[in-house]
N, C-alpha and C positions, 0 to 999 in steps of 0.2 A: 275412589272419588269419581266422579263424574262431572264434565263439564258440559253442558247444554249451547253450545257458540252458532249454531248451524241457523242463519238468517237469510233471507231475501228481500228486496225492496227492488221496486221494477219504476224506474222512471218513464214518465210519462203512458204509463199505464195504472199504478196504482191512480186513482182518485178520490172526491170528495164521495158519500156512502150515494149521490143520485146519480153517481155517471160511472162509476166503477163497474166494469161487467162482473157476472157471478164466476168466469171460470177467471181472471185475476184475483177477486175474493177468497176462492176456497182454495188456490193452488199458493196465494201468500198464508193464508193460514195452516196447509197442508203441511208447508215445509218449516215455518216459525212457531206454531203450535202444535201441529201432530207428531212433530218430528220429537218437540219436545217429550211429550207424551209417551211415545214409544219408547225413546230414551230411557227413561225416568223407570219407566214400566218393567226394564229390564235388568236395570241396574239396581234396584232394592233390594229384594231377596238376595242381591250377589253380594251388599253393604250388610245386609241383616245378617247374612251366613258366618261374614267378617264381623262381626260386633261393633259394628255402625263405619261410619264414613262421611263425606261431604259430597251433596249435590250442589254445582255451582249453576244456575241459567243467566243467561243474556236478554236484560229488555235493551232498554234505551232508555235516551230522553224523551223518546214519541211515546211513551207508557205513561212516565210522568203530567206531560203537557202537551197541550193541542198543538197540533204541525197539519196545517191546511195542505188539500192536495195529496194528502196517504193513508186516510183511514182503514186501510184495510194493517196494512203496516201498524198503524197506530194500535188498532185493536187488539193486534197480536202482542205487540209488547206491554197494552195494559192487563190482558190478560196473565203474562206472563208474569207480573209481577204479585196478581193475586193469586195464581197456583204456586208462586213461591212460598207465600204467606201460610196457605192453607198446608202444602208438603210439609213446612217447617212444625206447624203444629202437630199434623198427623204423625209422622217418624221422629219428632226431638225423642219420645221418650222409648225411641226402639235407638239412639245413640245417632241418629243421621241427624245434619243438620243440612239445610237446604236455605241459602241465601241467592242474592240476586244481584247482577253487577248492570248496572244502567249506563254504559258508556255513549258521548256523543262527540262527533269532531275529531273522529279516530281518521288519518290518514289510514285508510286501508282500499284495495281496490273496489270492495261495494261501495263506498262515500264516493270515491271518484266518480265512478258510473252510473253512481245516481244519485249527484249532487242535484239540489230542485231548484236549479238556476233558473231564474226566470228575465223577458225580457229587461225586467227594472232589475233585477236582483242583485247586487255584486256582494258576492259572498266573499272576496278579500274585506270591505267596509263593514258585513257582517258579524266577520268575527273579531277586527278591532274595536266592533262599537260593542260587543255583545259578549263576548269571551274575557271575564278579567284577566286572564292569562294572556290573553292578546297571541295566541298561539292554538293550533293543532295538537293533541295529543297523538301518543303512537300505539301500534299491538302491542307493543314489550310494556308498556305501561301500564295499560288492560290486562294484561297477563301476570306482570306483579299484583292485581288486585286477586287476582284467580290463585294467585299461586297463596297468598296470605290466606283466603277464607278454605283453599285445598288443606293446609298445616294444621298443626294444633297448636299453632300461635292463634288462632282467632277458635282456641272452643269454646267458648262461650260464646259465640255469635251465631243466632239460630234467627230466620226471618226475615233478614236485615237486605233495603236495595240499597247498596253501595253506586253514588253514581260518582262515574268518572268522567266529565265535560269540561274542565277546565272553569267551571262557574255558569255557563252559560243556562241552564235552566234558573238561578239565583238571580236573573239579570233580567227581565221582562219581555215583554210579545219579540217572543222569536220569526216572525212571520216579516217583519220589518227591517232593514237596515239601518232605519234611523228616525 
């Protein structure tokens, strides 16, 4: 298997797509999408050798839905979710499956350091108006989802974004507190 986890999001650098410089641009994509690429690139023929396997990549909720202020971020993870689609199609029938895990409100050190706190922002209000969980998800939670779609408890699951946010994409304009 393969898991695809390797992200970056740059606060107060990433921006909206007319104020973001191009070397923010191509070095978030370099590392959320080429990395994926590379990845992917190297690990098939090693699955095909194996008579198949699972690719697991990481979007988010910024793939899902608009999150003002990171379109470059954003990009990558919507991308992310349509080269899961199209891998799934392409290798289902060489036995690889290729699904997608869309985690959001992960206490992990990237969410810390580049939470997009804003003057008005208070994102403790955000997540009890917004998260029906009224909580934080964690890695080990994110990683039981990896670990399910890694097994062959989930073979029959080929294409599929799995997201992990607590609710909050189900729950309306994320861009708001209230």
């Amino acid at each position: 298997m393969l898991y695809n986890n390797a992200s970056i999001f740059f606060r107060n650098k990433d921006d909206s797509i007319d104020c973001v410089s191009s070397d923010i641009w191509h070095r978030i994509i370099e590392v959320n999408l080429f990395g994926l690429y590379l990845c992917s690139q190297k690990a098939v023929p090693l699955l095909r050798a194996n008579g198949g396997g699972s690719i697991i990549n990481t979007s988010s909720s910024a793939g899902l839905i608009g999150i003002p202020g990171c379109d470059a971020y954003t990009a990558t993870k919507g991308a992310t979710i349509s080269l899961t689609r199209s891998m799934a199609v392409e290798y289902g029938p060489r036995n690889i499956r290729v699904n997608c895990i869309a985690p959001a409100a992960i206490t992990t050190k990237m969410v810390k350091e580049s939470s997009l706190k804003h003057d008005s922002f208070d994102e403790a209000s955000f997540l009890k108006l917004r998260s029906p969980l009224r909580r934080y998800g964690s890695a080990e939670e994110i990683a039981k989802i990896a670990l399910f779609l890694a097994s062959d408890d989930s073979s029959y699951i080929n294409g599929a974004v799995i997201v992990g946010d607590g609710g909050l994409t189900i729950n309306g304009d994320l861009s708001k507190a209230n």
